[in-house]
Structure formats: structure tokens, C-alpha cells
C-alpha positions in Angstrom: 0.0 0.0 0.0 1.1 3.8 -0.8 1.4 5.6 2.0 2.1 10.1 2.0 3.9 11.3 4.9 4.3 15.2 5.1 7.4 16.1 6.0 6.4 18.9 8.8 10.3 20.5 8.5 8.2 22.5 5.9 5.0 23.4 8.1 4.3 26.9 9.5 5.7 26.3 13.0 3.5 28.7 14.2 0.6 27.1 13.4 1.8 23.3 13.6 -1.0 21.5 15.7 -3.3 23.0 12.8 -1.4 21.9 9.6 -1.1 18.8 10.8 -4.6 18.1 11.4 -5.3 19.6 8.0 -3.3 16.9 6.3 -4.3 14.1 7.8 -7.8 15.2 7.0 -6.8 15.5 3.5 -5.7 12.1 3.7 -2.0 11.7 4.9 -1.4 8.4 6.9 1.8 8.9 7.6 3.4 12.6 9.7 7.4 12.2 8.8 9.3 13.9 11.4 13.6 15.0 11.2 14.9 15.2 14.2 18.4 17.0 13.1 21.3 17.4 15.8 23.7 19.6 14.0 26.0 16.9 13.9 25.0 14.3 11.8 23.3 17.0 9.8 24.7 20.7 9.3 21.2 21.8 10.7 18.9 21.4 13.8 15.5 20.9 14.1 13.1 19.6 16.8 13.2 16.8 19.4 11.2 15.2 21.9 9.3 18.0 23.3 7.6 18.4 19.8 7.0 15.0 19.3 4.9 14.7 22.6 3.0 17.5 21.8 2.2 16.5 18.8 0.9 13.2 19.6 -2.3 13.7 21.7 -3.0 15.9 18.7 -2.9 13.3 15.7 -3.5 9.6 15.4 -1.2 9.0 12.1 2.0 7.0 12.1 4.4 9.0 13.3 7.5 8.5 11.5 10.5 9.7 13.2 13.6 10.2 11.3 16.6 10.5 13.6 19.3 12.2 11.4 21.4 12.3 14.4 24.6 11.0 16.0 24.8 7.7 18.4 20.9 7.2 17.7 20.9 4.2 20.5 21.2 6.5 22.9 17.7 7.9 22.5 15.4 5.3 20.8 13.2 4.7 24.3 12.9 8.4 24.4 11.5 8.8 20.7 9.2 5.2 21.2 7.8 6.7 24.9 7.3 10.6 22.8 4.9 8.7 20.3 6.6 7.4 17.6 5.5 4.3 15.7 8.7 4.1 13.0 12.2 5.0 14.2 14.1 5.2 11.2 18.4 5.4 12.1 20.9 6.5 9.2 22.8 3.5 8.8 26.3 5.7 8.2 25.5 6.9 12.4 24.9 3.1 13.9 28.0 1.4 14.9 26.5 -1.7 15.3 23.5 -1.5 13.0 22.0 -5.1 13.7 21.8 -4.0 17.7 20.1 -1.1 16.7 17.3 -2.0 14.6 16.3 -4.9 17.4 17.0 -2.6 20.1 13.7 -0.8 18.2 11.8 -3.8 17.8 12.2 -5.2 21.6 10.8 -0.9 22.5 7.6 -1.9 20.0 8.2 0.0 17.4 9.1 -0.4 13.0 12.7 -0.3 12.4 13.5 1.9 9.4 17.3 2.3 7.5 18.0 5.2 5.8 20.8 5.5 3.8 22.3 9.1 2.2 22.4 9.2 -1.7 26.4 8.2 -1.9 25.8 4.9 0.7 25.6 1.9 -1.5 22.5 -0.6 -0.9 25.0 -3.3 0.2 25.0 -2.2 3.2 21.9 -3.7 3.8 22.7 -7.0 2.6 23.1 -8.7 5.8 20.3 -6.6 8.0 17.4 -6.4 5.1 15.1 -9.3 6.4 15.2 -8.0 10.0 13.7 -4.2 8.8 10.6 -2.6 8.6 11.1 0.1 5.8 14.0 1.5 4.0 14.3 5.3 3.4 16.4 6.0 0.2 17.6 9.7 0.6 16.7 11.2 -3.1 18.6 14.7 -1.3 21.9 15.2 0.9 20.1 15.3 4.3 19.8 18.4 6.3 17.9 21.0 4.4 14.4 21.6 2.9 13.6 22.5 -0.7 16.5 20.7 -2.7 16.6 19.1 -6.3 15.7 15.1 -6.6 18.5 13.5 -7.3 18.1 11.5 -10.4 20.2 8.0 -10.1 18.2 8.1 -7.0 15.8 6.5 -9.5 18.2 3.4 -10.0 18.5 3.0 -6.3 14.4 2.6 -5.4 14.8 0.0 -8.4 17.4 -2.3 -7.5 16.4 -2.1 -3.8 13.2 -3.1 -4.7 14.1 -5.9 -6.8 16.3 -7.2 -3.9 13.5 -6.9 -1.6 11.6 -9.1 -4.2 13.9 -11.5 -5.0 13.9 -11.8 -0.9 10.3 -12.5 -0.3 10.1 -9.4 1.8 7.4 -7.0 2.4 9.5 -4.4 3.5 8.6 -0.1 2.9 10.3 1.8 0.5 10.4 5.5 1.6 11.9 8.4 -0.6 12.8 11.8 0.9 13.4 14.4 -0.8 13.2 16.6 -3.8 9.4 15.1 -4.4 6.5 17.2 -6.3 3.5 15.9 -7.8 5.4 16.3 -11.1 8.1 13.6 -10.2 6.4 11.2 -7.9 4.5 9.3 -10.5 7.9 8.2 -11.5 9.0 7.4 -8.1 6.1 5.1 -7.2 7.2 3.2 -10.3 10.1 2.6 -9.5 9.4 0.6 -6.8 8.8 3.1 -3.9 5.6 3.2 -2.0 6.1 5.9 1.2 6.3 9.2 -0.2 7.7 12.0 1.5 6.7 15.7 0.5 7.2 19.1 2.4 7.7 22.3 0.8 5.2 20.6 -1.8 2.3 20.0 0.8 3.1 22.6 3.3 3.4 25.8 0.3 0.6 26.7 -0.6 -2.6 25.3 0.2 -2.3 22.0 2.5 -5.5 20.7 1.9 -5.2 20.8 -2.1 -1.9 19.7 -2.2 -2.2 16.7 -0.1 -5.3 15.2 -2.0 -3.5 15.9 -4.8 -0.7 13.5 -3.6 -3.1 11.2 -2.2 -4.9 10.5 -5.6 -1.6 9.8 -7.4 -0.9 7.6 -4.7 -4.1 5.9 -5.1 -3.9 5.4 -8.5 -0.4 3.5 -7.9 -2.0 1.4 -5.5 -4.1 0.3 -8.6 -1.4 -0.5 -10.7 0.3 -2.9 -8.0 
């Protein structure tokens, strides 16, 4: 099943609770949330205190993207805020195996992401044991950038590993996405879509069934 999850880097903070109701009325199933330390990622962005606040106020999947350093060291924390899918960076896990079961034993999905330079085979020994894999179609850390194209190649062979596997496993692409490339991304194999500047400018509600309908009609197709 396709799934849209706004990326709320690109809301109106100042009206937050509000946006976010509006696109899951719209139809987004999925919130997708970057947590940024400065570290991992030249910028910084929210944390825990959002997260909670943001929970009593929404009942989509809440699908926290840690783009931070030494993730282990705050997966309860992010589980006990609200979220449902922890998603580490696989270039920030020492030990990436004791990471994505150290988020299964808290009770939540297990999610890899991996920048646009980090080669799939880094999954190759950890791909049965994860929930969803989020292929970076931008260098992580800022909103707004180009799609990078071979990102297309990417979503394809990953998805003809998972295939070839007999897994069920989530494909998530991040960033870069507009209702004028994502056609092309669902068909390359990808079926969680992450959108922000192109939900949250303009209007939200338009925008989102806009997405929503495209994702439908991929859902067809499968």
C-alpha cells in the first residue's frame, strides 16, 4: 500500500498542531518527522518535546527520522514521545544489527536510511530484520532541494532485492518530491512518499489530496 507522509520540516511552526490536522484530514497516513542534531546533519530541528505534543493531537504514524549522532542513545525516548517508525541512518549506527532490534524489543518499526552516496549493500546482511527503508533522493539536512536523479536506479534495485527476498519491507523516498516527479518514483518501486515544501506551500489541503490521488492510482497498478 502507498502511503504520503508530510514532512512537517516545511510546516508553518507557528501554526503546527493546525497543519497537521489539515493533512491528515486530506488524507496523509503517515506525519514524517527530522529530528536534526547539527552533527549528523549541518542543521537542527526539533526533538522530543515536539514529538509529545504533537501526539495527543494526531493519530497518524508518526514516523520519526533521527538524522542524528549515536541514535541508541535515544530510541526509548522517541518510542515513549509517540513514535510508531524509528528510522536510524545507517552511516551513524555502529552496530546496525543491535540497533534496529533494540527498536523492535521498544515496540516499534525499524526503518534504514541510507544518504544518496551509501551503497545498498550495506543492507545485505540486516534487510530481512527491517521494517522500511528510506532512500535519501537529497543530501540530508535542508528543505527544498533538487531530486537526485540516479536516485531513480536506487528505489529499483532495492526493490528488486526486496523481491527477490520475499520481503514486504517499505520503501520511503525523501526528498526533492513534487506531484510532477512522484509518479515516476512510485514506479520505481517506492511506496512511502515523503513531501514538504510541496504539501506545506501553498494550500495544504489541495496539495495533499492531490498526492493522495496519485498515490491511489499507484495502488491500482500494484
Amino acid at each position: 500500500m502507498n502511503h504520503l507522509a508530510p514532512s512537517i520540516l516545511a510546516a508553518d511552526f507557528s501554526k503546527l498542531g493546525e497543519q497537521v490536522l489539515s493533512v491528515r484530514k486530506a488524507g496523509a497516513d503517515y506525519l514524517h518527522i527530522d529530528v536534526m542534531d547539527g552533527m549528523f546533519v549541518p542543521s537542527i530541528s526539533f526533538g522530543l518535546p515536539v514529538i509529545r505534543s504533537l501526539r495527543p493531537v494526531s493519530d497518524a504514524v508518526f514516523d520519526v527520522h533521527l538524522m542524528i549522532e549515536e541514535p541508541d542513545r535515544y530510541l526509548k525516548e522517541f518510542k515513549d514521545a509517540g513514535a510508531d517508525i524509528i528510522t536510524v541512518h545507517a552511516e551513524s549506527c555502529k552496530h546496525l544489527e543491535r540497533t534496529i532490534s533494540h527498536i523492535h524489543e521498544l515496540g516499534a518499526k525499524a526503518g534504514v536510511a541510507l544518504n544518496p552516496a551509501t551503497p545498498l549493500s550495506v543492507l545485505d546482511y540486516v534487510l530481512p530484520e527491517v521494517d522500511m527503508v528510506l532512500i535519501m533522493s537529497v543530501n540530508p539536512g535542508f528543505g527544498g532541494q533538487k531530486f537526485i536523479d540516479f536516485s531513480f536506479d536506487k528505489i529499483r534495485e532495492l526493490r528488486k532485492k526486496i523481491n527477490e527476498l520475499g520481503l514486504d519491507t517499505d520503501i520511503e523516498v525523501d526528498g526533492g518530491i513534487s506531484l510532477d516527479n512522484v509518479s515516476k518514483v512510485l514506479e520505481a518501486g517506492a511506496n512511502v512518499i515523503v513531501a514538504g515544501t510541496a504539501v506545506f506551500g501553498g494550500d495544504i489541503s489541495v496539495n495533499t489530496s492531490a498526492f493522495t490521488e496519485v498515490l491511489k492510482r499507484g495502488d491500482k497498478r500494484v
